[in-house]
C-alpha positions in Angstrom: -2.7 1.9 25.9 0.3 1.9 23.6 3.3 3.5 24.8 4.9 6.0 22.6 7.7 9.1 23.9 6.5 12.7 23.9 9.8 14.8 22.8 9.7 18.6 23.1 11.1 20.3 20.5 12.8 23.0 22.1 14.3 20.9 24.6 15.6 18.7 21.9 17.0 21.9 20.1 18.8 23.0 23.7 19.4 19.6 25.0 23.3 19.0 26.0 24.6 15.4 24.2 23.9 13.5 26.9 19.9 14.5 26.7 19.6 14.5 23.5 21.3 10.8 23.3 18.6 9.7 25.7 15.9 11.4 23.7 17.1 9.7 20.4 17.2 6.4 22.1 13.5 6.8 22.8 12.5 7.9 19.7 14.5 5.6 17.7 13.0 2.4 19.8 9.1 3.9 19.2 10.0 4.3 15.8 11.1 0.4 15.1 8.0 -0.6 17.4 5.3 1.4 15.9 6.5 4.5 13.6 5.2 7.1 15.7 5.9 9.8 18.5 4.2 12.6 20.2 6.1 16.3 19.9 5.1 19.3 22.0 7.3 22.4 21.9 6.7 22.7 18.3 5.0 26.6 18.3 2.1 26.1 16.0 -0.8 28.4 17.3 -3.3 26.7 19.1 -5.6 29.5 17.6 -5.2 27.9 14.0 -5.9 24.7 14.7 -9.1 26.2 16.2 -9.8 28.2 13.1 -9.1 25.3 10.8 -11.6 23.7 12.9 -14.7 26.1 12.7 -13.8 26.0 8.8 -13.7 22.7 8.5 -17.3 22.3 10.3 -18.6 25.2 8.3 -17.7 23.4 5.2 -18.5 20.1 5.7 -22.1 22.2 6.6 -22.4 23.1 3.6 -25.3 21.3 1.1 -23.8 18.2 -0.9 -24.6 20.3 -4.3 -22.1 23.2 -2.5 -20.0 20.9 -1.5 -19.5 19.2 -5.2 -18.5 21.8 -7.1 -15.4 21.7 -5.3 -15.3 17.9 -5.7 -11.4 16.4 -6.4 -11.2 14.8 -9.7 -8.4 12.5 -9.5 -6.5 10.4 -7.4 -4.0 12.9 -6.7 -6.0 16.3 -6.6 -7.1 18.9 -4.0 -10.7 19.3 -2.7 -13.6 17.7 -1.6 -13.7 13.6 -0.9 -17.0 13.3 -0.2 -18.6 9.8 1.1 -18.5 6.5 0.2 -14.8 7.5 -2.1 -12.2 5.9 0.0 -11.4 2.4 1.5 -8.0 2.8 3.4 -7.9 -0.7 4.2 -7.2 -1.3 0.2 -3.3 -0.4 0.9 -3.1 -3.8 2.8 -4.9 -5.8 0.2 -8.6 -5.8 2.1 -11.6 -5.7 0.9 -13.8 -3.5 3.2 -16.6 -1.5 3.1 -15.9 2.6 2.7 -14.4 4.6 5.3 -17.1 6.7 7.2 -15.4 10.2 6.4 -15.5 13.4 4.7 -12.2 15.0 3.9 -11.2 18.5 2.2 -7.8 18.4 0.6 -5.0 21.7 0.0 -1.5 21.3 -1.3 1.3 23.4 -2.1 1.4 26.5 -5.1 4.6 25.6 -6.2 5.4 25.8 -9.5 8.6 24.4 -12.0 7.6 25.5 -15.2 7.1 21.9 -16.6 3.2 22.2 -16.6 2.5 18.7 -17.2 4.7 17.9 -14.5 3.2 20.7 -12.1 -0.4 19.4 -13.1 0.4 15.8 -12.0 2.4 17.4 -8.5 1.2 20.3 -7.4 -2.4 20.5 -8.3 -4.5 23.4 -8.0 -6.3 24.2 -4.7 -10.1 24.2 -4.9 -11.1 26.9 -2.0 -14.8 27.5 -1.4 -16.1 30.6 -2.3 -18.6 30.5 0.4 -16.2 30.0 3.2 -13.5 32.6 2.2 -11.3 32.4 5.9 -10.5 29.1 5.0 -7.3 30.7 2.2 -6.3 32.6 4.8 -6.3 30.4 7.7 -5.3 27.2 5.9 -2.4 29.6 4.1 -1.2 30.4 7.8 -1.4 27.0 9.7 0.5 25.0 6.8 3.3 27.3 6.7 4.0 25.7 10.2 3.2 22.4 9.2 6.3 23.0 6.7 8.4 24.2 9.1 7.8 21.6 12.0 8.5 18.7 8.7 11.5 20.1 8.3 12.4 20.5 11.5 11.7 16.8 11.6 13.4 15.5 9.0 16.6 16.9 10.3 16.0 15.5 13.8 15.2 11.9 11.9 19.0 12.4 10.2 20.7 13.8 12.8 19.4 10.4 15.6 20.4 8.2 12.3 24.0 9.7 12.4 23.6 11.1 8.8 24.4 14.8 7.6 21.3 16.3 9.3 20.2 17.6 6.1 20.0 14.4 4.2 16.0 14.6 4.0 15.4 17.9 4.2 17.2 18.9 1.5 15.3 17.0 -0.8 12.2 18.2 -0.3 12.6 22.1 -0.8 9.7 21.5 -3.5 7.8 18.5 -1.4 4.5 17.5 -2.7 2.0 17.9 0.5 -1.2 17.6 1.5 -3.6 19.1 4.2 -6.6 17.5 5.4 -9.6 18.7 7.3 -11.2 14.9 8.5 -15.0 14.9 9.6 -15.5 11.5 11.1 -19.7 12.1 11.6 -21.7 10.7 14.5 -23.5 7.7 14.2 -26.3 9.4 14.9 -25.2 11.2 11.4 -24.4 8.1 9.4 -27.6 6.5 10.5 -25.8 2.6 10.1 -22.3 1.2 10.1 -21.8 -2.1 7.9 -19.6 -5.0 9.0 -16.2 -4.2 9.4 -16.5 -0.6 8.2 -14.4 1.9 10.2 -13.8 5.8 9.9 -10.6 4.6 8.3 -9.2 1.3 7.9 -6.2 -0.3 8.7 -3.5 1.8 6.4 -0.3 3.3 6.5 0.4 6.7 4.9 2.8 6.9 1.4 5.1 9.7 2.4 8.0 10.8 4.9 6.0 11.7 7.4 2.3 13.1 8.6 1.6 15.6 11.3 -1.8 15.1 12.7 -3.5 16.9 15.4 -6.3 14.8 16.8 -9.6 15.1 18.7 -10.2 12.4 21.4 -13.0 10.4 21.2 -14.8 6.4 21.5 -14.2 6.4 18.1 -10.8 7.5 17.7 -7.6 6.7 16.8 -5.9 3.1 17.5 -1.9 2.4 16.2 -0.4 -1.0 15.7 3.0 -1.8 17.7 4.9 -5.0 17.2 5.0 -5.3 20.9 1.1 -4.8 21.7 -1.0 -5.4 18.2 -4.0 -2.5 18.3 -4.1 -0.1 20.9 -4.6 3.9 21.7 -1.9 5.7 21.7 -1.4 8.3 24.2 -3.5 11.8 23.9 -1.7 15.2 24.6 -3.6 18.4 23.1 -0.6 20.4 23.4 1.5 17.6 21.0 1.2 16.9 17.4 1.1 13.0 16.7 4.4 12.3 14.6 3.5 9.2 12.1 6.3 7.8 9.7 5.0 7.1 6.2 6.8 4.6 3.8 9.3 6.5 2.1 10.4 6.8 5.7 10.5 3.4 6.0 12.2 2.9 2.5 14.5 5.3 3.2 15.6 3.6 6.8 15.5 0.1 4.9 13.1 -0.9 7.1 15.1 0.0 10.5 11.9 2.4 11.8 8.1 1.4 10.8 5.8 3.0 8.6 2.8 3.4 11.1 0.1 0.9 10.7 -3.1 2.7 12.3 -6.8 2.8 12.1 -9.9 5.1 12.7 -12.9 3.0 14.8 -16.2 3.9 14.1 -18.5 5.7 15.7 -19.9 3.9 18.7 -23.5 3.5 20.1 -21.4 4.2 23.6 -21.2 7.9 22.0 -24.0 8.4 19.2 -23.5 11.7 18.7 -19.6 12.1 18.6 -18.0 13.5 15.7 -14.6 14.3 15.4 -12.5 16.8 13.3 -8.8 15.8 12.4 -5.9 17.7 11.0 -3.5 15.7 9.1 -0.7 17.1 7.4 0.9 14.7 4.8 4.3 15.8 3.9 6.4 13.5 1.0 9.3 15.0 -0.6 10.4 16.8 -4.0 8.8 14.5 -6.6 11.4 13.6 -8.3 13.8 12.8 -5.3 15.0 9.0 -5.9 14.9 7.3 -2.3 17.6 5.2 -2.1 17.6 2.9 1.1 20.4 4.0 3.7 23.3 1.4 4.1 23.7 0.1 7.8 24.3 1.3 10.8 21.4 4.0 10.1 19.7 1.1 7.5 17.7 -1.7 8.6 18.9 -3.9 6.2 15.9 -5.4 4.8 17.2 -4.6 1.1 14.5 -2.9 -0.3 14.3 -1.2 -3.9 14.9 2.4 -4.2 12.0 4.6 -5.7 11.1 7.9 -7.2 9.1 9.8 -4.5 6.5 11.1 -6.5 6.0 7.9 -8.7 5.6 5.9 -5.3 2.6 7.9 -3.9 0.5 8.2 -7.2 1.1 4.2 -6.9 0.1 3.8 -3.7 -3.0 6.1 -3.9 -4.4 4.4 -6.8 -4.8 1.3 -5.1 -7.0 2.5 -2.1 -8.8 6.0 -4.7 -12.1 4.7 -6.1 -12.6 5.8 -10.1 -14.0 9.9 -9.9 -16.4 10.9 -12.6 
């Protein structure tokens, strides 16, 4: 088992200096170790993760022929991803085989005016007609995901000893994504090829991800420097906080992008699927992330980067060619 803090968020908002010194301490040393923290207090309705859910599962339902016509047709697009698209394990420089998974993708509606810009940043959303509630729900639950980013972003500052709105004020227009994950049983899949996984060892590209899990055989494992590959703790109250790397551009290399991993499904559990929400938040596209100088800086001395220009990178190394 990996060890990793669970913070609540509204004792962190009340907390007297003393607690909320001890709290950054905690989070601070998870975040060098492995990138990653649990957070409960954080408001968002249990009822829309639930509805996400049942929409997710009715989509993924649906016949592949539905399911293409709201296909993604890029490498930075909103939509369906459906089999056999995606090897995470690319990031690293592997070679593996695909990633067992189905995902649907939604992003944000804003808009700047530039529409070539807008086109490559804020793609449209693709929402299935035969699953209507999925606007409305999906509409509803990312509004928090926002808000509990945020809300992050200025805890992150404010435990670096930086004006506490250093990230979040540059990323009023973020680029995002929301994903619905199925991870099918094996019973599903049918056969899993050497060394395939539900997703391989990557890290994500942006800030940071909010992901709300489903236990399971196959689940979620996390790399820490102090333990290699292990499961992190499960709370189903919490949201799983996971540092991307901008994060861990921005902190010159003081707190970890999170290396992680999902295992496949396992003849110990044939017919376990699993449904995850993972809310990838970045920052405003054209926001130039310029490593922090120590104390708050790890000093590794890395190059500073356009946000936006860093995740299109990143994502065409591990998106296979879409026709």
């Amino acid at each position: 088992m990996i060890q990793v803090p669970t913070i609540d968020l509204a004792e962190w908002q009340a907390a007297d200096p003393g607690r909320r010194a001890e709290m950054s301490e905690a989070i601070d040393v998870s975040l060098r170790q492995t990138g990653m923290f649990l957070l409960r207090g954080h408001d968002v309705p249990a009822d829309l993760a639930a509805g996400m859910r049942t929409c997710g599962r009715a989509f993924f339902g649906l016949s592949r022929e539905q399911k293409a016509r709201y296909a993604v047709r890029g490498r930075y697009d909103n939509g369906w991803t459906g089999p056999g698209l995606l090897a995470a394990a690319a990031i690293e420089g592997n070679e593996s085989p695909p990633d067992l998974h189905e995902a649907f993708h939604m992003g944000p509606i804003h808009r700047t005016g530039d529409a070539e810009f807008d086109a490559l940043y804020y793609p449209e959303n693709r929402w299935p007609t035969e699953i209507p509630e999925l606007q409305v729900v999906a509409t509803r639950y990312t509004d928090h995901m926002v808000r509990v980013s945020l809300q992050m972003l200025t805890m992150l500052a404010t435990i670096l000893r930086i004006p506490e709105d250093h990230f979040a004020s540059r990323a009023r227009r973020a680029t995002w994504t929301q994903n619905v994950n199925w991870y099918p049983s094996l019973t599903t899949v049918g056969a899993v090829q050497s060394g395939q996984m539900r997703v391989g060892p990557h890290f994500d590209f942006g800030t940071l991800s909010l992901l709300d899990r489903q236990l399971g055989v196959g689940g979620l494992e996390v790399w820490s420097t102090e333990g290699g590959w292990g499961t992190p703790p499960y709370d189903p109250a919490s949201l799983a906080v996971i540092l991307g790397d901008l994060m861990n551009r921005w902190t010159d290399g003081r707190w970890r992008a999170l290396r992680h991993r999902v295992l496949p499904p396992s003849p110990e559990a044939p017919d376990e699927e699993l449904f995850s929400l993972v809310f990838f938040f970045e920052a405003d596209p054209d926001t130039v992330v310029t490593p922090l100088a120590p104390p708050a800086g790890g000093g590794e001395g890395k190059e500073a980067v356009v946000a936006g220009e860093s995740i299109l990178k990143n994502l065409g190394v591990i998106t296979a060619p879409i026709t």
